[in-house]
VEXKENU-962002 format. One record per residue: x, z, y of N, C-alpha, C in turn. Coordinates in steps of 0.02 Angstrom, whole numbers, plus 50000, padded with zeros to 5 digits. Layout:
# VEXKENU-962002
XZYXZYXZY/...
# end
This chain:
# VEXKENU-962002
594465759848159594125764948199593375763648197/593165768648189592525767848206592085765248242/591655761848243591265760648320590585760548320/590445767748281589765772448318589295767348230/588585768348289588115767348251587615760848259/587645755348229587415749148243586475749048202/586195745548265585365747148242585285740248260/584855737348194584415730648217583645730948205/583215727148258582645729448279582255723548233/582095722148173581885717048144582295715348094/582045712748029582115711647977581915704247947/582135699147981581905691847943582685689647938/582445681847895583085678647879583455680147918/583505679847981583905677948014584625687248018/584195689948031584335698148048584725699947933/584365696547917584755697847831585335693047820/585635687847868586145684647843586645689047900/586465689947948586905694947993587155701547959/586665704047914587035709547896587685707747806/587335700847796587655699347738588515698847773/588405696747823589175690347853589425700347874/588985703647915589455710047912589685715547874/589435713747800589535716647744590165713347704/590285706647729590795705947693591465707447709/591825712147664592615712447679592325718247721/591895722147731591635728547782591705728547850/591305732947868591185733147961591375738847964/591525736348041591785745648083591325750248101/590535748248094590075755048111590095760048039/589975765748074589905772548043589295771348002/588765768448029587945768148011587665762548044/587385760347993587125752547990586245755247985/585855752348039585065753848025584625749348052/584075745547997583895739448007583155742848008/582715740448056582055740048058581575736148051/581155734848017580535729348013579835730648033/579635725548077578915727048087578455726548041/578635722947982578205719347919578305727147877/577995726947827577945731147768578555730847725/578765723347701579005720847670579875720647692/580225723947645581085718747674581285712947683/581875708947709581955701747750581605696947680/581285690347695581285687547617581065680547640/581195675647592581265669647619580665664547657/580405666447706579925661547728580045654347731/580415651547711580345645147699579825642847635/580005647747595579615647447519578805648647516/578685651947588578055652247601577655647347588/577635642347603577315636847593577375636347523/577615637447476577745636047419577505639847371/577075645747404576835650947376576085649447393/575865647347460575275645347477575005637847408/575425634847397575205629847380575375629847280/575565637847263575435638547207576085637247166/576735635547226577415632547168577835639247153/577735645947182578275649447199577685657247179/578275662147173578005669947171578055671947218/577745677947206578285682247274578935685147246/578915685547198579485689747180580105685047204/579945678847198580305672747220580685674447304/580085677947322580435676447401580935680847410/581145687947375581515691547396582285690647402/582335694047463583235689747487583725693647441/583465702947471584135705147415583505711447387/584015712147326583545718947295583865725247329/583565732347317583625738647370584545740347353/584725740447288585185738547285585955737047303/585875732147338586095728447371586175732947434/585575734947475585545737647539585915743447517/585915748447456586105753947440587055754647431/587075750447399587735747147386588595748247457/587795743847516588195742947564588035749547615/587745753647586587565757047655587155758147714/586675753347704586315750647733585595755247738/585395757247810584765760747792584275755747845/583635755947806583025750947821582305757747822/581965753347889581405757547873580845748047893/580205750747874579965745447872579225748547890/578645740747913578165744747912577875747747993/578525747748037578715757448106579205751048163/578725745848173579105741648242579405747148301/579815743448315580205749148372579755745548436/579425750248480579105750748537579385751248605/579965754048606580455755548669581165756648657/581295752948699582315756848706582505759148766/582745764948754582835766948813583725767448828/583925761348867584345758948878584775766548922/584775771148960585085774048985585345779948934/584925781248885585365786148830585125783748753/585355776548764585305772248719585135774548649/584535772948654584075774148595583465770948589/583135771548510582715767348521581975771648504/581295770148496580735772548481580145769148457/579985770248394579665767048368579005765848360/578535764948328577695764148348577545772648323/577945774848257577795778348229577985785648256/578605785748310578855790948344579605793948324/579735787548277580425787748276580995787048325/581575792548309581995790548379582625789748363/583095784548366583685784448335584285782348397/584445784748403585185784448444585575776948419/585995771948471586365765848441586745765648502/587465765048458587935761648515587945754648512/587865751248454587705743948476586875742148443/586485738948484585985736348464585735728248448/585655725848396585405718548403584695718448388/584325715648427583875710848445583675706848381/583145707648335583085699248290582215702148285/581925703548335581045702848338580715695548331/581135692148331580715682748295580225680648354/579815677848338579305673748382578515675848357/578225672948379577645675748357577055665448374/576535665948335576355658548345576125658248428/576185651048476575815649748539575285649248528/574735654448576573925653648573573765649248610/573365645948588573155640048588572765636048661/572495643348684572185643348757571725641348778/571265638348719570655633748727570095640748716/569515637648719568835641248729568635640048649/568575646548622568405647548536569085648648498/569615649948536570295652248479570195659748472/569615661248477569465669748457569075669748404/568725663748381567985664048338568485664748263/568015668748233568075668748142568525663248120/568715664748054569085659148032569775652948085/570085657448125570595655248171571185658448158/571635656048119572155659348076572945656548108/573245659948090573955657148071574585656848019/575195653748024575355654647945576075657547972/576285663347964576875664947979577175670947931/576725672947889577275676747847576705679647793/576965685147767576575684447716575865687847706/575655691147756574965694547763574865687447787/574725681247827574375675947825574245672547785/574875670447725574825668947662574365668547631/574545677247612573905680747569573175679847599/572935677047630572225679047690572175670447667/572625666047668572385656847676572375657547612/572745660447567572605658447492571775662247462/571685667047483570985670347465570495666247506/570425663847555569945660847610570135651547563/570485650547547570675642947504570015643247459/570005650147423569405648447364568905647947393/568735649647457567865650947456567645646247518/568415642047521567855635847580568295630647575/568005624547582568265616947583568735613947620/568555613947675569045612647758569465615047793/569985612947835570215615647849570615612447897/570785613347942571335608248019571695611848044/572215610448036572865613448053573145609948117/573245612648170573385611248216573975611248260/574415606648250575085606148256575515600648205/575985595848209576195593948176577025593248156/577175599548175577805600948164577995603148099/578655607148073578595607347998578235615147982/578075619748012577645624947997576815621247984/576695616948053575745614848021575905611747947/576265605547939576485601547885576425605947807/576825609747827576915613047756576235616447735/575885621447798575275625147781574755619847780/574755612747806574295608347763574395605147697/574895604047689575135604647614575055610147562/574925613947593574725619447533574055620947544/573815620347583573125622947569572775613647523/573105608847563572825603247526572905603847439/573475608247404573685608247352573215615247323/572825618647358572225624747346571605620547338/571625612147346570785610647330570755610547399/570985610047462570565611647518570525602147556/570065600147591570205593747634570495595747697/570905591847703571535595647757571535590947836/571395592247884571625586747936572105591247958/572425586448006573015589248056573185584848108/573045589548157572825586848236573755587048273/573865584448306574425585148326574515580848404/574635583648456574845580548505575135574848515/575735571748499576285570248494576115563748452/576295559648474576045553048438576335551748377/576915556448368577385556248301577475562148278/577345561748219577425571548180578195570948169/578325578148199578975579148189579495575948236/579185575148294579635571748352579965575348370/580155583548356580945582848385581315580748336/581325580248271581625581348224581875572248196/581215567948227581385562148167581195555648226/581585551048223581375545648272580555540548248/580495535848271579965534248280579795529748194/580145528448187580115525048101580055532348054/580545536148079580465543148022579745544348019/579585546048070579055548748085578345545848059/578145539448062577955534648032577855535147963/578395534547936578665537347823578245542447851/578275546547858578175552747854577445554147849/577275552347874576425551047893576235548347822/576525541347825576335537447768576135539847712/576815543247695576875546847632576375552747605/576355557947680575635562247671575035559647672/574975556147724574125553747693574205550747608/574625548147601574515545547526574205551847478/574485555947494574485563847461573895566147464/573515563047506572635566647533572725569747590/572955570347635573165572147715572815567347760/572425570047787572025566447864572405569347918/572745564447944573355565848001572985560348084/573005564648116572575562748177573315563948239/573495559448262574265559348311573895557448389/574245559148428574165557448512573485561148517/573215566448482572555569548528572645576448533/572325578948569572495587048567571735590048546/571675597448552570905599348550570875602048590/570335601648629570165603948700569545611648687/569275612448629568805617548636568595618648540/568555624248515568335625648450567805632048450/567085626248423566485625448418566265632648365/565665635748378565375641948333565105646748371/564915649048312564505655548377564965661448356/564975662048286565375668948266565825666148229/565885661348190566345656448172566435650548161/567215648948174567355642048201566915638448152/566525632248174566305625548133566555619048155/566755618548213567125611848225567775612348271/568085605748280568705608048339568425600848385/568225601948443568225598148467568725593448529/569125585748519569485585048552569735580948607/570105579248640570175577648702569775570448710/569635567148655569385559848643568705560548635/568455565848633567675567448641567365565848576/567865567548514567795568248426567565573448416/567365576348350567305583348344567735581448243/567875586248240568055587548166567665592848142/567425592648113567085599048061567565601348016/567505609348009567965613347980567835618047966/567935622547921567885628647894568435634247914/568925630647932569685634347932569965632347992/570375636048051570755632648087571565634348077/571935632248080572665636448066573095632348118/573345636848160573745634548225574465634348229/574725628848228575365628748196575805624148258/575595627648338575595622048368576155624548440/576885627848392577375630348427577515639048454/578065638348445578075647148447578315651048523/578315656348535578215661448584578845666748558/579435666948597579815673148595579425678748596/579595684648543579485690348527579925695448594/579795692548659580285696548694580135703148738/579575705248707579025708548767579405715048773/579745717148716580565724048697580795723048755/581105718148771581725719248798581595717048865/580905713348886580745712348939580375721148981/580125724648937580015730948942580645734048976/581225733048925582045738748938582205735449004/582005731449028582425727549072582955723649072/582885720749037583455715749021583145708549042/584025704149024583695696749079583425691749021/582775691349046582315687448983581835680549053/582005675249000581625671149034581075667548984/581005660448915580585661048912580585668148843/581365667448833581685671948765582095677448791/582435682348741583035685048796583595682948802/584015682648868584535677348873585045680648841/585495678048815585765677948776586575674348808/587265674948809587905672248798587865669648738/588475663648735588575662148681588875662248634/588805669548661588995678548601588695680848580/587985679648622587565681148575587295690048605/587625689048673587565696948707586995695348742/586725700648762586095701848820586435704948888/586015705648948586505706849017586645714049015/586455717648945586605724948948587245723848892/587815725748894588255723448867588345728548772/587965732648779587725737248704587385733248663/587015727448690586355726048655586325717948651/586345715548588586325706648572585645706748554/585575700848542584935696448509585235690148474/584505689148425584855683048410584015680048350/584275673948340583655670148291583085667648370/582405668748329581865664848377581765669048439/582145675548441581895678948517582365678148562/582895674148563583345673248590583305667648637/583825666048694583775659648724584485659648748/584875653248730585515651148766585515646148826/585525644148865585615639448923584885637848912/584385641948909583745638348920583455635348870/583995635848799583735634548745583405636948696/582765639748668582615643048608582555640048526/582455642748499582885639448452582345641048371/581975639248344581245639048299581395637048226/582005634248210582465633848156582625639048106/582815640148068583205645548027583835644248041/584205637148030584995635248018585225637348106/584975636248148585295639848205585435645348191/584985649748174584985657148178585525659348135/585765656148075585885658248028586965654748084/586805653648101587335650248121587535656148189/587125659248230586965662048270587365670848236/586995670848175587245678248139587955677748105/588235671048104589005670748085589335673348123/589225668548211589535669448259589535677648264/588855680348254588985688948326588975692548263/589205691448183589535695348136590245695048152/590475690648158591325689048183591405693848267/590815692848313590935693448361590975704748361/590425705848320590615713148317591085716348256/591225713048203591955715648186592525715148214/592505711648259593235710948277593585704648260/593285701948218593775696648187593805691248219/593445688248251593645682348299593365683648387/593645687848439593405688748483593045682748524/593605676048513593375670648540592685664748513/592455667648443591835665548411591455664948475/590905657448466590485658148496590005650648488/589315653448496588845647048448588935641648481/588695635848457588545629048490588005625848453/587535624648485587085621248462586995613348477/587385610448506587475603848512587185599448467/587705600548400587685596848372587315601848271/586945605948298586545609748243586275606548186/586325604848139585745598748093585285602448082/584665599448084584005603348064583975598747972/583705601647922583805601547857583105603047845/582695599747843582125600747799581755599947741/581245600647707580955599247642580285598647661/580155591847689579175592347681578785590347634/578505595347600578165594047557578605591047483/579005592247468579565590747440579745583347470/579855581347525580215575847548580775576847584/581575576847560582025579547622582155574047667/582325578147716582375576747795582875576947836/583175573247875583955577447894583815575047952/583885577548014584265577148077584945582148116/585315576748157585705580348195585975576148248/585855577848293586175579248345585635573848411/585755565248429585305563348452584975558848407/584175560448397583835554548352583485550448392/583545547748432583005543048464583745537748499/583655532848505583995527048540583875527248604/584415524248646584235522948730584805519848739/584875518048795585245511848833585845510448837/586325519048796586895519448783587075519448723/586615518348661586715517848597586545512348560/586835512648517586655506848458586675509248419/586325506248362585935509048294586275504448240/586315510348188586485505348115585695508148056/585305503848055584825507048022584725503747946/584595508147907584585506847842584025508947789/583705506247759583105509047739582735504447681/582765507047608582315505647546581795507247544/581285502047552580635502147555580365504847482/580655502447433580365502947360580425510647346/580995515347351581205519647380581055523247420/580795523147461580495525047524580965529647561/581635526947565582295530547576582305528047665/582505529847716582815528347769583435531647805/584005526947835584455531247875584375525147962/584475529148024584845528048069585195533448094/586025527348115586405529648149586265528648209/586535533748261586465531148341587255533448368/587725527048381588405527548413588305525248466/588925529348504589085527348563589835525648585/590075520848617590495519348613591095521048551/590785517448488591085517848410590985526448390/590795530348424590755537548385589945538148368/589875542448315589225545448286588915551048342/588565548848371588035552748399587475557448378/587235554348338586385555448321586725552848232/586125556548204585755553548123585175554748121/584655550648056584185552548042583975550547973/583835555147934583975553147860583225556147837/582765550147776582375552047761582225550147699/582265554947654581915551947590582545554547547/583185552847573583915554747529584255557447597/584855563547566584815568047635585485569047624/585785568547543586485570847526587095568347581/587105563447612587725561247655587645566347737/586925569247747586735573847812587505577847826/587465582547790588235586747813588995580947856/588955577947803589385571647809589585568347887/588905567347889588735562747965588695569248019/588485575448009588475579648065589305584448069/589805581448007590445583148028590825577648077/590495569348075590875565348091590545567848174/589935568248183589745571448260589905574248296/590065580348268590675585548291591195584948296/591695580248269592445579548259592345573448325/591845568948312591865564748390592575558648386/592595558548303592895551648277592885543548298/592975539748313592895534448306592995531048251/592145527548242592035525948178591995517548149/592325515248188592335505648210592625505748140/593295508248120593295505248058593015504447987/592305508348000592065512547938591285507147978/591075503848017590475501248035590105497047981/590345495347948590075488747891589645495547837/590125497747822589945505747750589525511047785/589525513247851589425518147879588505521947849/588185516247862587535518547826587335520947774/587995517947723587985519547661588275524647635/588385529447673588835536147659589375537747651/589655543047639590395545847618590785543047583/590325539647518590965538047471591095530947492/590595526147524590755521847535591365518647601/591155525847649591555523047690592395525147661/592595530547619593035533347589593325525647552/593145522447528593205518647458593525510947515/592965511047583593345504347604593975507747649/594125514647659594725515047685595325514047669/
# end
């Protein structure tokens, strides 16, 4: 049977694996209609960085060709952000004055970068890197100036200092957080990590913030909480993201710092989901791709029909990264405390590292750096919540080893 006409308000990864998972084996809407605020259809921002720094095309980034969308039925407009929904004769309206009727609506408007809040995040040359009109703007502004400080040290600043460092540019990167990549990597990861980029030509500055960025009409320095100044040509703010929720905080729906969300993936209007970076579950938001993508399994299952009882968990999520071509693995808890013990393992020559963090004989936590292939491995033994005493001697050493002493 039918069930009407399904509209999604955004077009990124996250909103293109949702319609992949409801394309397969077919869905019960009549009419499928996807909207984008960008120009462009969904396409891989991870590769972004990879395009900034000269390894990748664009042609590279595209998820599916028109094709594909044609194939399945699928109608896209792009370019025409939707502006309002008007929840009582459910429909939506766009910048452009489009008006489309939906019996079910999802939510995938993304995040947008956190402003920064200091005195001079308005001056010239104060950028950010989030898709591909920024891209294009750091790669043209790469040729015609030297400097540049990226501000944030999570894996969005990381990567956009890596590529502009790989444009010829001298790169710092300011970062709060005494460890880059502290949700992601414990205090040794974090450490490699560093190591390895400055080797690369990376000026990495940890535990300071910037309190004010210096110019009259454009930025020339960042000045920071330690009473330093950096000189710069470029600023690029990479220093945490902001739910895209201002839609649905408009329609009235229940939005706190994202829109809330079941872990169905529904909103408190029962027509209308969300899901990816504008979303929030128990207070959680979520800045990843692999959530999201995990997120569009669940509420593909959850609106065909096929598993009513689907529903996400982010517990135990692995975050999977590539910095700068270095992979990265975490899941679940990476830092030690008073209920864990550690099996840590790590080739210096190599520049390979793993810790485990168990608790009473089960896998808790991983953290894998440098070699990443056993990651899946260790975030199935997390989830299953095994006891792993007999596998403790091999355990660091991966799958096949602990397989081989069983």
């Amino acid at each position: 049977m039918s069930s009407g006409t399904l509209v999604i308000c955004g077009h990124g990864m996250v909103a293109q694996r949702l319609l992949e998972h409801l394309c397969e084996g077919g869905h019960p809407f009549s009419r499928v209609v996807v909207l984008g605020a960008e120009s462009e259809p969904a396409y891989n921002r991870v590769l972004l960085s990879s395009v900034l720094a000269g390894d990748a095309t664009l042609d590279q980034l595209r998820l599916r060709d028109d094709a594909w969308f044609d194939a399945n039925g699928v109608e896209r407009y792009y370019g025409d952000p939707v502006t309002t929904i008007d929840r009582t004769y459910q429909q939506i309206i766009t910048a452009a004055g489009r008006e489309l009727a939906y019996d079910t609506l999802v939510l995938a408007t993304g995040a947008r970068p956190a402003p920064l809040g200091i005195p001079g995040d308005d001056l010239e040359g104060v950028l950010t890197f989030r898709d591909l009109r920024d891209t294009h703007q750091l790669i043209e502004l790469s040729q015609r100036h030297g400097r540049a400080v990226v501000i944030g040290g999570g894996f969005l600043g990381l990567e956009a200092a890596e590529g502009l460092r790989c444009r010829g540019m001298a790169v710092t990167v300011l970062h709060r957080n005494p460890h880059l990549l502290n949700r992601q990597l414990d205090t040794t990861g974090s450490k490699l990590l560093a190591a390895s980029l400055m080797q690369r030509g990376l000026s990495i500055r940890t535990g300071v913030r910037p309190c004010a960025l210096l110019g009259k009409r454009r930025v020339r320095a960042v000045q920071l909480d330690d009473s330093n100044l950096v000189s710069t040509d470029l600023v690029i703010t990479a220093a945490g993201i902001t739910p895209n929720a201002g839609l649905a905080i408009t329609a009235g729906l229940d939005c706190g710092r994202g829109i809330r969300v079941s872990r169905q993936l529904r909103t408190s209007d029962p027509a209308i989901f969300a899901l990816g970076e504008c979303c929030e579950i128990d207070g959680q938001t979520f800045g990843l791709v692999d959530p999201g993508y995990e997120q569009a399994r669940v509420l593909a299952q959850v609106l065909k029909g096929s598993d009513q009882g689907a529903v996400f968990r982010s517990t135990t999520q692995p975050t999977r990264l590539k910095i700068s071509g270095i992979p990265i693995f975490s899941c679940g808890q990476t830092r030690p405390d008073e209920n864990t013990e550690s099996i840590v393992w790590q080739d210096h020559g190599q520049n390979r590292y793993c810790r485990l963090l168990l608790r009473d004989g089960r896998l808790v936590g991983s953290v894998l750096f440098g070699e990443t292939r056993d990651g899946p491995w260790y975030a199935e033994q997390i989830h299953k919540g095994n006891d792993l005493t007999p596998w403790r001697a091999t355990l660091a050493f991966g799958r096949d080893y602990c397989e081989q002493a069983a």
